[in-house]
C-alpha positions in Angstrom: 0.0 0.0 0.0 1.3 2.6 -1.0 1.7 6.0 2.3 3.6 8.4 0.4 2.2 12.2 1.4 0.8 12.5 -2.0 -1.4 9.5 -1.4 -2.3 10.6 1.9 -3.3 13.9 1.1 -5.8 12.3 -1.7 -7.2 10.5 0.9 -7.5 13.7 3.0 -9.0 15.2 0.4 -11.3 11.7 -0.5 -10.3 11.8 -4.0 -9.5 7.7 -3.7 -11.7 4.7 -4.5 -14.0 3.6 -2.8 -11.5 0.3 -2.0 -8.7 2.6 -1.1 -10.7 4.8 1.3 -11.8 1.6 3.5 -8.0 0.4 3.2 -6.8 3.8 4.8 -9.7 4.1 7.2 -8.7 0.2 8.4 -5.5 1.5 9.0 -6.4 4.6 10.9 -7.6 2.5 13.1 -5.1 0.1 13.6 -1.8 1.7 13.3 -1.5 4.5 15.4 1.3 5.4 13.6 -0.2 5.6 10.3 -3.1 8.0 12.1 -0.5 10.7 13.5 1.2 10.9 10.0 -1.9 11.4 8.1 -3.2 13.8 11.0 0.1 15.6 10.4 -0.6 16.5 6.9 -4.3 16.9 7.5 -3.4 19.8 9.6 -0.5 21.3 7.2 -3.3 21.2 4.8 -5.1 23.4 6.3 -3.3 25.8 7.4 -2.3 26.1 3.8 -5.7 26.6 2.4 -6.5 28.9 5.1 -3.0 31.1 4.0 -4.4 31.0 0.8 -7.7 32.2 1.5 -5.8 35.4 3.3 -4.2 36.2 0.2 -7.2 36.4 -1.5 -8.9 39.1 1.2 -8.6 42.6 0.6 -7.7 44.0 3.8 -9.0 47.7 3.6 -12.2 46.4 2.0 -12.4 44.3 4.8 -11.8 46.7 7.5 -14.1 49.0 5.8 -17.2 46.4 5.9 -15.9 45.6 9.6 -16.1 49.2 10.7 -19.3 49.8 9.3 -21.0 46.9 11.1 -18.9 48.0 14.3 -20.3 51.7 14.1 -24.2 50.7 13.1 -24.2 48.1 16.1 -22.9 50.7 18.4 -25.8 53.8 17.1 -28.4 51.2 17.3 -27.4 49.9 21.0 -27.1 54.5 21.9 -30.6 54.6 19.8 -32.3 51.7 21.7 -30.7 53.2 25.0 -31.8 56.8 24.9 -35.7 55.3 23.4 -35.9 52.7 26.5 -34.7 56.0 28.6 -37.3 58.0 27.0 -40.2 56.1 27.3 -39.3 55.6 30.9 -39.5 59.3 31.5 -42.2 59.8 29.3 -44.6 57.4 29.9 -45.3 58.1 33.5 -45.5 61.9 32.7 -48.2 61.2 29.9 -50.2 58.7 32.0 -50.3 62.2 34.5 -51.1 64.6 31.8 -54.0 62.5 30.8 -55.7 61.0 33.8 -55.2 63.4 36.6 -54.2 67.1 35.3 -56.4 67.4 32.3 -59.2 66.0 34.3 -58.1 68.4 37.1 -57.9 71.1 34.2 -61.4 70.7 32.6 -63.1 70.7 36.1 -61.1 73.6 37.3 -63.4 77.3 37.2 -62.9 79.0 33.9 -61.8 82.9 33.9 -64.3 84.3 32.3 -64.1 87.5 30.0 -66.9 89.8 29.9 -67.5 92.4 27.4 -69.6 95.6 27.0 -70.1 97.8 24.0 -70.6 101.7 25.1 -73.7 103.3 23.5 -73.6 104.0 20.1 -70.5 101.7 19.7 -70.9 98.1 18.0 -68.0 96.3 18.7 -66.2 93.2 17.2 -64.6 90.3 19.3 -63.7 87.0 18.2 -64.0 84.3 20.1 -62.0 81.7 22.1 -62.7 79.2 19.0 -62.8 81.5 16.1 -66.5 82.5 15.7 -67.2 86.3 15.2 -69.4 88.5 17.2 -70.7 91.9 16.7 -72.1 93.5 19.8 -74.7 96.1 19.6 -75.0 99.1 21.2 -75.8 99.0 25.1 -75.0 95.0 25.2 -73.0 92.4 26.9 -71.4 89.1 26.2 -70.0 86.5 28.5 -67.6 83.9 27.2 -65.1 81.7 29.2 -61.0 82.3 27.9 -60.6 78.8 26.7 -63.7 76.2 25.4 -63.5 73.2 27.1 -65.9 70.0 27.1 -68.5 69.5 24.0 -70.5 72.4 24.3 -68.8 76.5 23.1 -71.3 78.3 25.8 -71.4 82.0 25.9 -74.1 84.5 27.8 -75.7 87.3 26.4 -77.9 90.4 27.6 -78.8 93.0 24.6 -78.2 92.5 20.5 -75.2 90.3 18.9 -74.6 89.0 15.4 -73.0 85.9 15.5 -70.6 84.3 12.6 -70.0 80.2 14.1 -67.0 78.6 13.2 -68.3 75.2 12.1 -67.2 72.2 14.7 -69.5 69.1 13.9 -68.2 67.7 17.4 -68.9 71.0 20.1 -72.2 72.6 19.8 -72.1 76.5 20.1 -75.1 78.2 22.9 -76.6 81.1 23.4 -78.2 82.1 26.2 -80.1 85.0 26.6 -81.0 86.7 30.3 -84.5 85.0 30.0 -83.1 81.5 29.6 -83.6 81.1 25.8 -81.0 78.6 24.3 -80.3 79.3 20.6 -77.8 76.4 19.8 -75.7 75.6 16.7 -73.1 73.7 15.2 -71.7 76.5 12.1 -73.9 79.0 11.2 -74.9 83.1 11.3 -77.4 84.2 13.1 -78.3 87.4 15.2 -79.9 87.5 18.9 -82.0 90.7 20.3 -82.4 89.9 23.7 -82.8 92.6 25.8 -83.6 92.7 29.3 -86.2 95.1 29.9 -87.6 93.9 26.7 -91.4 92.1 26.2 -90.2 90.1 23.2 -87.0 88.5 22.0 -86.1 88.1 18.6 -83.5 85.4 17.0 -83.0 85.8 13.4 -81.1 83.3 11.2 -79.4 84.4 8.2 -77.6 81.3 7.1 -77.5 77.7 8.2 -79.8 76.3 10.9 -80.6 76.6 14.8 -82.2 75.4 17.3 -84.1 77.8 19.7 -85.2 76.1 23.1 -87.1 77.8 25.9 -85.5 78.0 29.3 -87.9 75.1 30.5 -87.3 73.1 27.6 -91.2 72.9 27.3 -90.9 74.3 23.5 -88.1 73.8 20.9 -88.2 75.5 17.2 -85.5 74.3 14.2 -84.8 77.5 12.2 -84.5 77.7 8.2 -82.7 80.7 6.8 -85.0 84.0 6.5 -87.0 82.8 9.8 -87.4 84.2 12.7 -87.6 83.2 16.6 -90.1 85.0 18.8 -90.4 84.7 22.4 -92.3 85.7 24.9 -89.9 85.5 28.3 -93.6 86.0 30.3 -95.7 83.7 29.0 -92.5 81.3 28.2 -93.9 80.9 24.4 -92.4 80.7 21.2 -93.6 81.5 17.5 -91.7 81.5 13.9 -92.4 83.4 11.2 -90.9 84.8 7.9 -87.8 87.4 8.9 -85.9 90.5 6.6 -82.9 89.7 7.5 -81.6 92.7 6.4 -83.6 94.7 8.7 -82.8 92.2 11.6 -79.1 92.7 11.0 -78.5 96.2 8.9 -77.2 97.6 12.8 -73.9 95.7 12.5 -73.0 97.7 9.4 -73.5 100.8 11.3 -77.4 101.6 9.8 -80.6 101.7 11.3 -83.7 100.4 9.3 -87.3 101.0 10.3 -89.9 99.7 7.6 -93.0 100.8 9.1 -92.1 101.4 12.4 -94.1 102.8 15.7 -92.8 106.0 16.8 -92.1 104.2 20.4 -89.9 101.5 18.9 -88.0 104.0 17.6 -87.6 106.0 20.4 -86.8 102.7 22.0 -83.7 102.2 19.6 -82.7 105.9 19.5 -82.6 105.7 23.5 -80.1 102.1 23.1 -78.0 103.8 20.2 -77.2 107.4 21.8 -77.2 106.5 25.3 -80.3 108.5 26.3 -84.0 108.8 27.8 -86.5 109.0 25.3 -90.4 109.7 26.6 -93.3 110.4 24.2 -95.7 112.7 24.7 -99.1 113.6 23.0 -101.3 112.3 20.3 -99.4 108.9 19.8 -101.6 106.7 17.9 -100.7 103.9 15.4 -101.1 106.2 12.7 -97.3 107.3 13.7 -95.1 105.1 11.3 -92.0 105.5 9.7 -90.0 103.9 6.9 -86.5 105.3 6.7 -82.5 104.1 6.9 -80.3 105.6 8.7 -76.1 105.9 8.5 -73.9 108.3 9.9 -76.5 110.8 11.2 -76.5 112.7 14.6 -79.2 112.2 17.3 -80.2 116.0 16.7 -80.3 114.8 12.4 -82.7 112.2 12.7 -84.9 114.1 15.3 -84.4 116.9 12.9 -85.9 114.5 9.6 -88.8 113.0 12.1 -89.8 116.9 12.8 -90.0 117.5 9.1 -91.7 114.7 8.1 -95.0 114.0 10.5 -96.4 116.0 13.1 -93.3 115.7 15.7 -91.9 117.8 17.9 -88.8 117.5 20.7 -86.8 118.7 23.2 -83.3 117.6 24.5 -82.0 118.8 28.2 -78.9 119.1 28.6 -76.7 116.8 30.7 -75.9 117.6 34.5 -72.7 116.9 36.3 -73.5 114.8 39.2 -72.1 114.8 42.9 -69.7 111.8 41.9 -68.1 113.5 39.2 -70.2 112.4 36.6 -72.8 113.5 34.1 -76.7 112.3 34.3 -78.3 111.3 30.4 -79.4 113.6 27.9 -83.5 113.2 28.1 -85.4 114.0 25.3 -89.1 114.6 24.6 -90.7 113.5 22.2 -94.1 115.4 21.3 -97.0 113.9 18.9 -99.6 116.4 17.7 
């Protein structure tokens, strides 16, 4: 048999026959000898295949790769540290935010901003969530600083136009002194609710509302063109067919009677000017007036009424009171 290392290192490699190979594995068994030679140049062999392999690397290719790998493994390990860190930190402070100082927040008294328009003023003010509200003359609005909840609640004692920024999700209130709910979700509407009023008037110009009594015992849906009134008295509620341009000409500065009483006129001269208006004489319902008014004086449009029915007046003058400040201007009006 033939153990020279080119033999052996076929066999190492199991290029023999099939004969062969069970002839050298008998003998790997049986002569130790024969084992630690071929073990020898098993070994040898390789080490020179691996040196060969070595060769064939390209170091700084290699390095390159190796580096990469080293610096990726090392930003993800930072990365995954300062996330785990993170969250830690995080977590515990969102759980707070949400479940004990928004709660906290929500429930906690709102400051609340109320507004007032001097007479002959309308004034402009947007709200909290972006709805528009003109303020007439001699009125006042109540709205909290920030909308919280579902509902966008504000109060109101006099005349206001209002422009609603549409929010399907929080439904926008009015209330008026009487208890009246006008309620919305987007729309324009305008609300005369004064006080010392009989009858309170909500007109819609666009969109719809809903007009509830302070009972609840009564609810109206409003189209566009209708209007709300109500009776705070006798807590009742009836629609009819609005000019809206009437209803609403005041927040453009103008007043517009079409066929008016002389004593609702006095009634809005008095809010407008900041005065005391009383009528005197012959007043009958025969006293009517159809007329639009700008950028005229309280003495003009006494002045036209004079010249065109059978009016007279008289304004006092104002008196400076023991506080330091001055009483109303009164005037008189006089039907013949």
């Amino acid at each position: 048999m033939k153990t020279n290392e080119t033999y052996l290192l076929s066999y190492i490699r199991g290029t023999l026959t099939s004969s062969e190979m069970k002839e050298c594995d008998l003998l790997m068994e049986s002569s130790p000898e024969f084992a630690t030679r071929v073990n020898q140049i098993r070994k040898a062999y390789h080490l020179l295949d691996n040196l060969e392999a070595q060769k064939n690397i390209e170091a700084e290719v290699a390095w390159q790769k190796l580096s990469r790998k080293i610096r990726f493994d090392s930003t993800k390990k930072i990365i995954w540290n300062v996330t785990r860190t993170a969250a830690a930190i995080l977590l515990p402070l969102f759980l707070l935010q949400q479940y004990v100082i928004q709660p906290l927040l929500d429930n906690s008294p709102q400051e609340i901003i109320t507004l007032h328009s001097a007479p002959g003023i309308v004034t402009n003010v947007v709200l909290p969530d972006g709805s528009e509200v003109w303020l007439n003359s001699q009125s006042e609005i109540s709205y909290p600083l920030k909308f919280t909840g579902k509902e966008r609640t504000v109060q109101l004692m006099g005349e206001a136009y209002f422009k609603v920024v549409s929010d399907k999700k929080n439904r926008f209130n009015v209330i008026t002194p009487e208890k009246t709910v006008v309620s919305a979700y987007g729309t324009e509407f305008n609300v005369n609710a004064y006080k010392e009023d009989l009858q309170h008037t909500i007109t819609l110009a666009k969109g719809n509302i809903d007009v509830s009594l302070d009972n609840f015992s009564e609810k109206q849906t409003l189209k566009p063109g209708q209007k709300a009134i109500v009776d705070p008295l006798t807590k009742t509620l009836n629609v009819s067919v609005a000019d809206t341009y009437v209803e609403t000409s005041w927040k453009d500065g103008k007043m517009v009677f079409r066929r008016e009483s002389i004593q609702t006129i006095a009634e809005k001269l008095a809010r407008k000017f900041g005065v005391i208006i009383q009528v005197q004489g012959n007043v009958s319902s025969d006293y009517q007036f159809t007329a639009t008014f700008t950028d005229e004086s309280l003495e003009d449009i006494l002045e036209l009424l004079k010249l065109s029915s059978s009016i007279d007046y008289s304004i006092t003058s104002q008196k400076k009171l023991p506080n330091d400040t001055f009483s109303q201007r009164t005037v008189i009006l006089i039907c013949k």
